[in-house]
Kinemage of the C-alpha trace (Angstrom):
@kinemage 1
@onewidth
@group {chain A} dominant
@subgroup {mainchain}
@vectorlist {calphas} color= white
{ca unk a 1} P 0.000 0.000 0.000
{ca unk a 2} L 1.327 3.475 -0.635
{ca unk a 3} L 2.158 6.096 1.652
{ca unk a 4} L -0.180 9.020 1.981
{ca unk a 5} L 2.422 12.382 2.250
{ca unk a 6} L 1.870 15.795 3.307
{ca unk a 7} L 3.706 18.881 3.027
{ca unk a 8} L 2.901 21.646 5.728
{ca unk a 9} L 4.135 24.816 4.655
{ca unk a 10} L 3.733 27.035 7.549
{ca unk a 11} L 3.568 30.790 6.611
{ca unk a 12} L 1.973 32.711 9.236
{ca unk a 13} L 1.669 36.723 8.074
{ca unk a 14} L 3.306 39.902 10.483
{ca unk a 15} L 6.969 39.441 9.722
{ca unk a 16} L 8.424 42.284 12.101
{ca unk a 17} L 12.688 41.962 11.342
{ca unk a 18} L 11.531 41.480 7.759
{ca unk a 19} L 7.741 42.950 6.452
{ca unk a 20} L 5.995 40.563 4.239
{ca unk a 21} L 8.971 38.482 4.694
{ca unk a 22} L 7.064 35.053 3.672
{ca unk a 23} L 5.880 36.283 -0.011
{ca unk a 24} L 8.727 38.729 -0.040
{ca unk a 25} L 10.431 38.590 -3.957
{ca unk a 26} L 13.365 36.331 -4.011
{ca unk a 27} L 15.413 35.933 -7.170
{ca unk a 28} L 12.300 37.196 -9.173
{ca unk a 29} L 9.292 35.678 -7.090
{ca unk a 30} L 7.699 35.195 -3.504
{ca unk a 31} L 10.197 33.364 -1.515
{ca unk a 32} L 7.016 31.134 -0.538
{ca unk a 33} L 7.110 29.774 -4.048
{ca unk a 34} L 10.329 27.738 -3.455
{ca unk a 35} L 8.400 25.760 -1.136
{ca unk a 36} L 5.448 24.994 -2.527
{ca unk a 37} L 7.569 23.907 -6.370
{ca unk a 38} L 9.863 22.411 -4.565
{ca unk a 39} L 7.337 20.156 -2.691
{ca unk a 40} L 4.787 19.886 -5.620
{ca unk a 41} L 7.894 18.708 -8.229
{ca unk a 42} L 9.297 16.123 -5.942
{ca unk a 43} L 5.754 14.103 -6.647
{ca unk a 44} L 6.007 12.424 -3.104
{ca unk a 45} L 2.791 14.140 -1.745
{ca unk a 46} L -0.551 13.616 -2.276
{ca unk a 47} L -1.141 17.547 -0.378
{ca unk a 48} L 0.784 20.513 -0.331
{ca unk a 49} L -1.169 23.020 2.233
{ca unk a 50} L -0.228 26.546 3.531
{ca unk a 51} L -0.964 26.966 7.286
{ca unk a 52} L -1.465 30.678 6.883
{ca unk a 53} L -3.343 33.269 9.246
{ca unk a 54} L -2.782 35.905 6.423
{ca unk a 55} L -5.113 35.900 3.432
{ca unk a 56} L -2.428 37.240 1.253
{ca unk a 57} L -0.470 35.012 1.498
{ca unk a 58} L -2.971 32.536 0.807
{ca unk a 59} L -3.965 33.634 -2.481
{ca unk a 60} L -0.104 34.029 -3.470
{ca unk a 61} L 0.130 30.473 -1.703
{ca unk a 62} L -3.236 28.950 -4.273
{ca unk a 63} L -1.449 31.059 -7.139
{ca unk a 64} L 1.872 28.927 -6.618
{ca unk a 65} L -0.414 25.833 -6.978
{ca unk a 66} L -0.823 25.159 -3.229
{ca unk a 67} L -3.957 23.998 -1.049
{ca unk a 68} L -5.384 26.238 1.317
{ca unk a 69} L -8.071 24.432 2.981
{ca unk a 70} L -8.575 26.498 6.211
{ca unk a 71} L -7.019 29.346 8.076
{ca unk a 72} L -4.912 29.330 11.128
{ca unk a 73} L -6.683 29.784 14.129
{ca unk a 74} L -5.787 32.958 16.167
{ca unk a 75} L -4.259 30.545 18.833
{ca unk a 76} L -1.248 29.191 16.887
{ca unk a 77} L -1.040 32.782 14.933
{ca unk a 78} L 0.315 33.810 17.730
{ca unk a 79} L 3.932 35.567 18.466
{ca unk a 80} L 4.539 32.291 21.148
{ca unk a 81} L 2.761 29.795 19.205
{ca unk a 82} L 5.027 26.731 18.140
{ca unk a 83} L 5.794 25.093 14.894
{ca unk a 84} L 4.492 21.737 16.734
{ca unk a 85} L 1.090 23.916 17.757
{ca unk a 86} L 0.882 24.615 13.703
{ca unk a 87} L 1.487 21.178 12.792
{ca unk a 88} L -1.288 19.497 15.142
{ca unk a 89} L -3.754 21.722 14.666
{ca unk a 90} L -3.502 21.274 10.454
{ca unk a 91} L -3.526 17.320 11.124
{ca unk a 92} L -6.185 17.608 13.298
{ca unk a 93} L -8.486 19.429 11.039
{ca unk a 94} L -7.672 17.178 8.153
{ca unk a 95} L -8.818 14.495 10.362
{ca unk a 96} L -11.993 16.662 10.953
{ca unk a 97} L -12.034 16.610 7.202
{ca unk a 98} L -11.534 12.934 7.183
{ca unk a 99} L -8.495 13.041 6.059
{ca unk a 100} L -5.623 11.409 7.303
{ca unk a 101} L -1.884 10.672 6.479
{ca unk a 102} L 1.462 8.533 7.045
{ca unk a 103} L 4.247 10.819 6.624
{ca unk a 104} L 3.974 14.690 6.829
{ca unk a 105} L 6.874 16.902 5.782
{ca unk a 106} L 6.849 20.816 7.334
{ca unk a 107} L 8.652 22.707 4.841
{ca unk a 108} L 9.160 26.281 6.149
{ca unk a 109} L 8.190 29.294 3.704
{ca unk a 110} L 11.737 31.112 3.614
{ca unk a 111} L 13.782 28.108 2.288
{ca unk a 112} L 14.914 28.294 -1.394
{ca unk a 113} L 17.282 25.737 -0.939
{ca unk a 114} L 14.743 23.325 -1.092
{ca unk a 115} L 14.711 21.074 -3.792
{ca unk a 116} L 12.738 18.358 -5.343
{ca unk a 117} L 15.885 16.386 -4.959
{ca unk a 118} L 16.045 17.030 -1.503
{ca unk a 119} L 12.916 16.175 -0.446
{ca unk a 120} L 12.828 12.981 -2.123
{ca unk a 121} L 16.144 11.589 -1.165
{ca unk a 122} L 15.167 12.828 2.581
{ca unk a 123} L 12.155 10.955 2.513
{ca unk a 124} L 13.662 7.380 0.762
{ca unk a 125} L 16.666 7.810 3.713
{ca unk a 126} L 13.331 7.765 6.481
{ca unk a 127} L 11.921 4.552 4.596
{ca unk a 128} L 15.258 2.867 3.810
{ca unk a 129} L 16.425 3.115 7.650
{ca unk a 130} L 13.273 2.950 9.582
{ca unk a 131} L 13.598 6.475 11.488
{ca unk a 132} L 10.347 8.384 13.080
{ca unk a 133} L 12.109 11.277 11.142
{ca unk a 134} L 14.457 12.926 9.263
{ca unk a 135} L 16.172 16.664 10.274
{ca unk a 136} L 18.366 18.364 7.228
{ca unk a 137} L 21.462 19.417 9.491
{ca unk a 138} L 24.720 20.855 8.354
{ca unk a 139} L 28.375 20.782 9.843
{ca unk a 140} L 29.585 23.339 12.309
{ca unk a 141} L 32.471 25.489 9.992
{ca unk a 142} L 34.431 26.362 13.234
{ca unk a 143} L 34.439 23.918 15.883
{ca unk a 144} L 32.009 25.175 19.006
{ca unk a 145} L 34.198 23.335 21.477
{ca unk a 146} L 36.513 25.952 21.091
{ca unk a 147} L 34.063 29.326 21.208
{ca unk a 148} L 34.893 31.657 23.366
{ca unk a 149} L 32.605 33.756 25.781
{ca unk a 150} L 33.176 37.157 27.551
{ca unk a 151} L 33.325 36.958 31.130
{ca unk a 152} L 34.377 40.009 33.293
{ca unk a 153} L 35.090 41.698 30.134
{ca unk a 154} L 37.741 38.982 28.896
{ca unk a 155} L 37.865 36.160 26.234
{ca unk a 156} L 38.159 32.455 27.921
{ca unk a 157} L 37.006 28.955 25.959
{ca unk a 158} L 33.685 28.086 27.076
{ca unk a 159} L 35.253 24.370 26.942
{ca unk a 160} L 39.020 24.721 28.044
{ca unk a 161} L 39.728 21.078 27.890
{ca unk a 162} L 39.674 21.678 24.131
{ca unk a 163} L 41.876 24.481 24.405
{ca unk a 164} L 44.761 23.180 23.005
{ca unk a 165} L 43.053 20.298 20.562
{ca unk a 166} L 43.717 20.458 16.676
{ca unk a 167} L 40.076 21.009 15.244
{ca unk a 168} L 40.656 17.708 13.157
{ca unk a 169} L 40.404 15.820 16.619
{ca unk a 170} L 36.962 17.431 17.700
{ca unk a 171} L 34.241 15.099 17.143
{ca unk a 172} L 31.952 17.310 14.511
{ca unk a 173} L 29.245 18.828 15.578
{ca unk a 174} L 26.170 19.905 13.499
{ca unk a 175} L 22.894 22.116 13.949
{ca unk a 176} L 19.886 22.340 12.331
{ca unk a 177} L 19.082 23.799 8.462
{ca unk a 178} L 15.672 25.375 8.924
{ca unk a 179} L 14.698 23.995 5.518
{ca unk a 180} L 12.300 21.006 6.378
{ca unk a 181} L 11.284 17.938 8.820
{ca unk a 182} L 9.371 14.987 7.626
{ca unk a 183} L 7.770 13.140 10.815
{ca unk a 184} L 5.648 9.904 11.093
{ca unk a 185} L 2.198 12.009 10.990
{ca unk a 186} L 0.406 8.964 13.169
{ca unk a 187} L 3.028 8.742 15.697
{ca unk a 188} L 3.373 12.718 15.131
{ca unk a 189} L -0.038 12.691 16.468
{ca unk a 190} L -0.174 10.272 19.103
{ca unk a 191} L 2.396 11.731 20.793
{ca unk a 192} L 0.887 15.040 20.675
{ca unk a 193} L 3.919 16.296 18.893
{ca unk a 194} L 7.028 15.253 20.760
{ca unk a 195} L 9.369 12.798 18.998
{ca unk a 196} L 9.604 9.571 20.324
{ca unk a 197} L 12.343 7.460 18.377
{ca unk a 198} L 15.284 7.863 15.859
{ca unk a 199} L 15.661 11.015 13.791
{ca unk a 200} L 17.883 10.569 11.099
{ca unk a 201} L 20.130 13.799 9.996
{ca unk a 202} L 20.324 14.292 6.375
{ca unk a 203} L 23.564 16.239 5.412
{ca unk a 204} L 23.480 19.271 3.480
{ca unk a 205} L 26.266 21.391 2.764
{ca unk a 206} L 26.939 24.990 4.062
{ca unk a 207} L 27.113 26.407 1.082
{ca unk a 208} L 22.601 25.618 0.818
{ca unk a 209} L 22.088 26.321 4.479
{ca unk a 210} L 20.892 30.254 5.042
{ca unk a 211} L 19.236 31.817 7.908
{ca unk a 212} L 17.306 35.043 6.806
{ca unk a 213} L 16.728 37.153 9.916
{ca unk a 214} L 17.726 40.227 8.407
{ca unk a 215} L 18.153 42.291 5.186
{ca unk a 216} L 22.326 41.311 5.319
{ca unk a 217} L 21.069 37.670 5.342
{ca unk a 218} L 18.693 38.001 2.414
{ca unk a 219} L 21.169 39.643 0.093
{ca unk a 220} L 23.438 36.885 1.132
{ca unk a 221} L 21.156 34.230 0.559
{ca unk a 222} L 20.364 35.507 -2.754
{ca unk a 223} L 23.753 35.295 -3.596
{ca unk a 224} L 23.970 31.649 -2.656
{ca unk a 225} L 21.241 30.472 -4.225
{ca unk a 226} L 22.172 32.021 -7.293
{ca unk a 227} L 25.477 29.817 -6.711
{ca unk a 228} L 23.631 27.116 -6.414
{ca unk a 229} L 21.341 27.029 -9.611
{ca unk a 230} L 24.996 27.972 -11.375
{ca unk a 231} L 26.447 24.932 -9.893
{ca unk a 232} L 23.425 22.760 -10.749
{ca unk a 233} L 23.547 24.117 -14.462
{ca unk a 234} L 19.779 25.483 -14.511
């Protein structure tokens, strides 16, 4: 029996470091859009949905070729609500719908990294080796066992036992993309949204990992993802 897949996008409106940040142009469309292609290409989901409390964004969302079944409640529209909040409450309603799923992927809205590619290799990795999960993650490029931190106005290691360690010793540490998550959406549910078993990281290099929190960070980004499509020869 096949899988039934979701994609989440989750694309709540009010950007305040960045206005409009979610449907903000990118490289010559809504940032947004990356997502939703990116999801809709890879062919591994039966529904690509926008969680969105912004009706803006949900008619650039529909435009794009994504579902917008329902609005986000004012609860997780909130400035403290959660990305697990989002994520229950749009499988719960689907199962108010009567509609349920297997695996659901949350892609977030400001990730043009995202690829097809990605997304389906991420998802065979989670069938092939029996995880709950799979996390994008790239490598640390300085070691954090040797930051330093500011105490009484001075610079000491955080860690001093690794003071004097070559960085080729350090066992490599690495932290999250911010691109996408695909979850068990049963267990996802059961466990009202904590995650209960093996997540598998899926490697990505630094060169396709970008956090935009600012304007510096978007012209950066830009930059990189231009680098990318070069690289890729589109």
């Amino acid at each position: 029996m096949t899988d039934k897949n979701i994609a989440i996008i989750t694309a709540r409106g009010g950007s305040k470091r960045i206005p409009k940040k979610n449907i903000r142009n990118f490289c010559g469309k809504p940032i947004i859009a990356y997502s939703i292609t990116a999801a809709i290409e890879s062919g591994i989901f039966e529904e690509v949905m926008v969680s969105t409390d912004s009706e803006e964004i949900a008619d650039i969302a529909r435009a794009c070729g994504a579902s917008v079944p329902f609005m986000r409640s004012e609860e997780t529209s909130s400035d403290y609500a959660t990305t697990r909040d989002v994520l229950l409450e749009v499988l719960k309603k689907y199962e108010e719908l009567g509609k349920s799923y297997d695996i659901m992927a949350c892609l977030y809205p400001t990730a043009p990294f995202i690829t097809p590619e990605k997304l389906q290799k991420a998802l065979n990795e989670m069938k092939t080796r029996g995880g709950c999960g799979v996390i994008p993650v790239t490598r640390f490029s300085f070691p954090p066992q040797r930051a330093y931190v500011i105490r009484d106005g001075a610079l000491v290691y955080n860690q001093p036992e690794f003071a004097n360690c070559r960085s080729q010793d350090l066992e490599p540490l690495y932290h999250d993309a911010g691109q996408f998550y695909f979850y068990d959406a049963k267990e996802y549910l059961k466990q009202n949204g904590e995650i209960k078993g093996s997540l598998l990281p899926f490697l990505l290099p630094e060169t396709e990992v970008r956090d935009i929190d600012n304007e510096e960070d978007w012209l950066i980004a830009e930059q990189s993802y231009r680098a990318m499509v070069k690289r890729a020869g589109k």
